[in-house]
C-alpha positions in Angstrom: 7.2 -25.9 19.8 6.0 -22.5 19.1 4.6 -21.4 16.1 6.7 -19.6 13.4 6.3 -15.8 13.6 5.7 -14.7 10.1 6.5 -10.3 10.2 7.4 -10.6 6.1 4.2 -9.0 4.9 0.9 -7.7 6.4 -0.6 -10.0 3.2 0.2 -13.1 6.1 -3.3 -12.2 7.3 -6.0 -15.4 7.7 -9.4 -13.8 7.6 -11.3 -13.7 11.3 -13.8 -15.9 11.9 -16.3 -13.1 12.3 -15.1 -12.2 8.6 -15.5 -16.2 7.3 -19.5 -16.2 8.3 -19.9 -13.2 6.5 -18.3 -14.5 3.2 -20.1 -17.6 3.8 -23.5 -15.8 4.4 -22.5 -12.9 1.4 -25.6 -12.4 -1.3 -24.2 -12.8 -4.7 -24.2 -12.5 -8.6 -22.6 -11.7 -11.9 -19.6 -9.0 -11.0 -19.3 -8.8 -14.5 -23.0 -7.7 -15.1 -23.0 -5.5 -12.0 -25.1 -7.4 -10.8 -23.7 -8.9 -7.3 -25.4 -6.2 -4.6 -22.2 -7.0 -1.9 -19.6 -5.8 -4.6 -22.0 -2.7 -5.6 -22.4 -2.0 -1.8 -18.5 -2.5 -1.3 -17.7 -0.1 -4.0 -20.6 3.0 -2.9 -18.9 2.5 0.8 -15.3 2.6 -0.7 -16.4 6.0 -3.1 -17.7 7.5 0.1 -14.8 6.8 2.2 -12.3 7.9 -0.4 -14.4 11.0 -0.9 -15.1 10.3 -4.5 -17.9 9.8 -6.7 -17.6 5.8 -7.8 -15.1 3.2 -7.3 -14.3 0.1 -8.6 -13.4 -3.6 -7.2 -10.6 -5.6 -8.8 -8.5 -8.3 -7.7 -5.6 -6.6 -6.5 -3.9 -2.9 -5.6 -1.1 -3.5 -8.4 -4.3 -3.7 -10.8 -6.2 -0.7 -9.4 -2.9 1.0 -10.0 -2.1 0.3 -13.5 -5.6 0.7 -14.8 -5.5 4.3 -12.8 -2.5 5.0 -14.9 -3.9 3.8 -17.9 -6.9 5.8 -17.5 -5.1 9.0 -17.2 -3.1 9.0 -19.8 -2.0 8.1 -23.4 0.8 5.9 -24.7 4.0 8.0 -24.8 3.0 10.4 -21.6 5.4 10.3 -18.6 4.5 9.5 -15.1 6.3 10.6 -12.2 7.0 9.1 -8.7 9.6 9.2 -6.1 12.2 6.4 -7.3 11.4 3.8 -4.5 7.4 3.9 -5.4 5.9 0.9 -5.7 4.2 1.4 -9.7 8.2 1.6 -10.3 9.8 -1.3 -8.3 7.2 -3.6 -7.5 4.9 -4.2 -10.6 7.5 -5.1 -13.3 7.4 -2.3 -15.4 4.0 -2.1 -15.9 3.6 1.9 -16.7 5.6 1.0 -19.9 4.2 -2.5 -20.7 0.0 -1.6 -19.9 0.1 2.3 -21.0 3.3 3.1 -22.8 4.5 5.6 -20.2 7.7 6.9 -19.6 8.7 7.0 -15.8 10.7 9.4 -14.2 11.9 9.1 -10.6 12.0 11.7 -8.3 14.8 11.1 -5.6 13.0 11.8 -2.3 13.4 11.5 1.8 11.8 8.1 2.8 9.1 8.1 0.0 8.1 11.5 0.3 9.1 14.7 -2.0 7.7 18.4 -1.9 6.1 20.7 -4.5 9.6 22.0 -5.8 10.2 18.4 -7.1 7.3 18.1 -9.1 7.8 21.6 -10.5 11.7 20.1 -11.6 10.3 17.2 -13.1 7.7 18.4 -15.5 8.9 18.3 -19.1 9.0 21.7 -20.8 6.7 21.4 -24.4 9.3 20.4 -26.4 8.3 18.1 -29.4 11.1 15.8 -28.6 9.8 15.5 -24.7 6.9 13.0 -23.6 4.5 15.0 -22.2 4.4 14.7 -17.7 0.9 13.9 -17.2 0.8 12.0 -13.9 2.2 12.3 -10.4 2.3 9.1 -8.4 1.9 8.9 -4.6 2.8 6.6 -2.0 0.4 6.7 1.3 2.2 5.0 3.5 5.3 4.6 1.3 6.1 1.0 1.4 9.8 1.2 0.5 10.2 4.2 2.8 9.7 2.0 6.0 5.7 2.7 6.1 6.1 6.5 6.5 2.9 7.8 6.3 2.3 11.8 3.9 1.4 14.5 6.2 -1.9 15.8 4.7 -0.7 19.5 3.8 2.2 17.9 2.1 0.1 16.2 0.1 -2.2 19.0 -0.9 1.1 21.0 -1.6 1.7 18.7 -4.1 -1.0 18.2 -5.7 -1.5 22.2 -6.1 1.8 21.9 -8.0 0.6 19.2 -10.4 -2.6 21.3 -11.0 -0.5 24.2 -11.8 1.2 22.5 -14.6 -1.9 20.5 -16.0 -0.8 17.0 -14.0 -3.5 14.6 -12.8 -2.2 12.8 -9.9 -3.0 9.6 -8.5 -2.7 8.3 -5.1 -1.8 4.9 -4.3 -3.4 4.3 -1.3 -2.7 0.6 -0.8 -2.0 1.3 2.8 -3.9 4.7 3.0 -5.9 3.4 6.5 -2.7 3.2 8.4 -1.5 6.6 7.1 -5.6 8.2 8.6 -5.1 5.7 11.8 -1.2 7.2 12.9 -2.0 10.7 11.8 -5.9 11.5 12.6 -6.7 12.5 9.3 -10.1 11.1 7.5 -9.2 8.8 3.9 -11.7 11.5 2.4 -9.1 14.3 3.1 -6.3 12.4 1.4 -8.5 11.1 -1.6 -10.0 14.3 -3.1 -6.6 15.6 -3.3 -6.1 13.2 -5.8 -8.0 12.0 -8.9 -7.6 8.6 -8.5 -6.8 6.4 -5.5 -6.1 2.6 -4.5 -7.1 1.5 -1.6 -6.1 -2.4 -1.0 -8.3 -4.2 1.2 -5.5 -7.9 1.2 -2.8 -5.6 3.9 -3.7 -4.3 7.1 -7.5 -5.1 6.7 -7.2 -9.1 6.9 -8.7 -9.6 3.5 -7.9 -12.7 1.4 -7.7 -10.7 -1.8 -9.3 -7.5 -3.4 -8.6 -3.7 -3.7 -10.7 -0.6 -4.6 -10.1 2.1 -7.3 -11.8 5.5 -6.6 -12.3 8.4 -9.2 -15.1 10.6 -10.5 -18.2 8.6 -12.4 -16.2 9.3 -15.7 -12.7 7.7 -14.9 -14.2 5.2 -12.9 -16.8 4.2 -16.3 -13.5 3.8 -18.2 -11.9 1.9 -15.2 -14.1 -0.6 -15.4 -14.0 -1.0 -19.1 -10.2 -1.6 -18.6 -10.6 -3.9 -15.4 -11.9 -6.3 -18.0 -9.3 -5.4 -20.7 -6.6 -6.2 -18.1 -8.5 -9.5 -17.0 -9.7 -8.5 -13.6 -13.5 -9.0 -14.4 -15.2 -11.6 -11.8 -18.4 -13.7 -11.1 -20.0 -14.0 -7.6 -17.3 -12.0 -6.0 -19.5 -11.0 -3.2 -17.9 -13.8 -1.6 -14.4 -11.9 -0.9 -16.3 -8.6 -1.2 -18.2 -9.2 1.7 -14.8 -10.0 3.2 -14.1 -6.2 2.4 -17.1 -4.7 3.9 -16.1 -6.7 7.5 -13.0 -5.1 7.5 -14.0 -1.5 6.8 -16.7 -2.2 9.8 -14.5 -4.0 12.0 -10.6 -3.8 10.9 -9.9 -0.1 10.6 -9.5 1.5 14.3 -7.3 -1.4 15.4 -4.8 -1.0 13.1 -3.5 1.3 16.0 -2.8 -1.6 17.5 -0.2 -2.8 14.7 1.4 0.3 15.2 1.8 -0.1 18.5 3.1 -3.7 18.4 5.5 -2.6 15.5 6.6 0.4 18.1 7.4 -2.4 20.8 9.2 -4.5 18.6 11.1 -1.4 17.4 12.1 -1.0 20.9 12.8 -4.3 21.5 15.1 -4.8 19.0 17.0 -1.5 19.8 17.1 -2.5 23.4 18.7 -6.1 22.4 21.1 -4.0 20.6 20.5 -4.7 17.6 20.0 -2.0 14.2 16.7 -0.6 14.8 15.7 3.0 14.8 12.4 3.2 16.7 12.2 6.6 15.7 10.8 5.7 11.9 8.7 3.4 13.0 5.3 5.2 12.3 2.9 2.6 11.3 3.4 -1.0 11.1 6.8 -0.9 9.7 10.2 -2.5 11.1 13.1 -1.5 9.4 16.3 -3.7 10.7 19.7 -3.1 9.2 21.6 -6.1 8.9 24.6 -4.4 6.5 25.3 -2.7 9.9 26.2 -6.4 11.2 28.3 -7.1 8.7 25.6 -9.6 7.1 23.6 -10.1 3.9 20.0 -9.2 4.1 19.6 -12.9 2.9 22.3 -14.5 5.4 20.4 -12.1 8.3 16.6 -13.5 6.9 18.1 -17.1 7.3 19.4 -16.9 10.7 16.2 -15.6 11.8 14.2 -18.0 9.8 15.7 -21.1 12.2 14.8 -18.8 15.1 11.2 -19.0 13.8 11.0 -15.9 12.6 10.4 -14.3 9.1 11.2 -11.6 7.7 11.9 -10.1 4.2 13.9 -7.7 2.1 13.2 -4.1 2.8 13.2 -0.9 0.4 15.8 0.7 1.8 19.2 -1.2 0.8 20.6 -3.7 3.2 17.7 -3.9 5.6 14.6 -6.4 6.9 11.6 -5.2 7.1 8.8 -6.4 10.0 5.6 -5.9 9.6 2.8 -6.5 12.5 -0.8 -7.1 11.2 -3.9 -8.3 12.5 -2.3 -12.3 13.3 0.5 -11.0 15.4 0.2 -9.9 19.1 1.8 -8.1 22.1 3.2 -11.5 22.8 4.4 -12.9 19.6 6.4 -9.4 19.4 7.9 -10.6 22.7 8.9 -13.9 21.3 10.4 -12.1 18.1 12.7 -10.0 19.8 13.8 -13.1 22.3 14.7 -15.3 19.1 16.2 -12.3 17.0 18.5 -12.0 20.0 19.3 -15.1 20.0 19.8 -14.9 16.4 21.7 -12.1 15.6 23.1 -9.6 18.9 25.8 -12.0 19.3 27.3 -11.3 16.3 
């Protein structure tokens, strides 16, 4: 029987064996004390690749985000990101419950918004108003179907915030698939920004960890709230050595995701089923199953006894697939076949 095709998440990932002898073989010591050389190695590689001064290792990207947030602003401010970001749907409220900000939500086109909108959300200085201090972005915007910012966008943007006083902060979680499908370096994107996530547990193959980059100052008071927050570790060289591998040996061939999520795309669309290949950019599959008249849960379950998972999507009424480093050309082959089987006739 074949194996079950698992498209939910690239967090499905098993590390490589080449990545398992170098966690096995990692020199360690007290994270805490900053004193384990593979974490301080990780996080001078990650600075540099981010283009930023420092960066800091935590657990996971929902934690480099909220301690970002925290770190640029006070209880009361206002943070701003297009309504389908992940700091708003994805990490239960956490701008409010960490830092005491108020969100507001920009209605954009597929994760993305343009210089205009930040100008329309910034609160006039009104003593009744909480102050807009932050703009949020999404690189590639998860609940926009992996659609990866186009650099001068970006930098449009974040002139706009700079006009009105805004810091901005860039999560990055998927930021190496955005510089893979687009050419652009992860420098470019991060000094637009003064803070950026970079997780290492998606597309990299990592078992756990992401990076926060900043300047030296915000990334001194990162670390004081990584602890705060409960993220401080012991001999994490272990998974940061994991980290390292993949930045050495994981980055160019996320191309290959995107190509694998392009012919599934295809496939799918080909089968007849609701698939625009069009979107697909990165490693995304979006898959709309309102369009046959199902549930995304009843559409999920008729896949799952085809042997093939996949989850709830952003965008209302859809599936998302995801490739990653576990899934080949020919597993893609095998999940169009079964999703055929499982849901054209309908």
């Amino acid at each position: 029987m074949n194996a079950v095709i698992d498209l939910r998440s690239d967090t499905a990932t098993r590390p490589t064996e080449g990545m398992r002898r170098a966690m096995a073989g990692a020199e360690v010591g007290d994270e805490q004390r900053r004193e384990d050389p593979t974490v301080t190695e990780l996080e001078e590689r990650a600075a540099a690749l981010l283009g930023h001064e420092a960066s800091v290792y935590v657990p996971t990207a929902t934690m480099a985000n909220q301690i970002a947030l925290r770190a640029l602003s006070q209880p009361g401010d206002e943070v701003v990101a297009e309504a389908g970001a992940h700091v708003f749907r994805s990490e239960l409220g956490g701008p409010a419950v960490h830092s005491g900000l108020a969100m507001k939500a920009i209605a954009g086109e597929r994760g993305l918004f343009g210089a205009a909108d930040v100008r329309d959300a910034v609160n006039p200085p009104d003593v009744h108003m909480a102050v807009t201090r932050i703009v949020c972005l999404e690189n590639t915007h998860n609940g926009g179907g992996g659609k990866a910012w186009p650099l001068e966008l970006v930098r449009d943007v974040s002139a706009e915030a700079r006009r009105h006083g805004l810091s901005v902060h860039l999560d990055g979680a998927r930021l190496l698939n955005a510089t893979v499908a687009n050419g652009t370096s992860a420098a470019d994107y991060g000094r637009e920004a003064d803070t950026v996530t970079l997780c290492l547990s998606k597309g990299l193959g990592c078992p756990l960890g992401a990076l926060l980059g900043g300047s030296a100052e915000l990334i001194g008071r990162a670390r004081r709230l990584k602890h705060l927050f409960g993220g401080a570790m012991r001999q994490a060289g272990i998974v940061a050595a994991a980290g390292l591998y993949a930045l050495e040996h994981h980055v160019a061939r996320l191309a290959d995701d995107h190509a694998n999520a392009r012919r599934l795309a295809e496939g799918l669309a080909d089968s007849g089923l609701p698939v625009d290949p069009s979107e697909v950019e990165t490693n995304f599959v979006l898959l709309d199953a309102a369009a046959l008249g199902l549930t995304v849960e009843l559409a999920a379950e008729r896949l799952r006894a085809e042997g093939v998972l996949l989850s709830p999507a952003g965008r209302r009424g859809c599936l998302r697939a995801l490739t990653h480093l576990d899934i080949a050309a020919g597993d893609v082959d095998r999940a169009v076949t079964a999703a055929r089987r499982a849901l054209a006739a309908i």
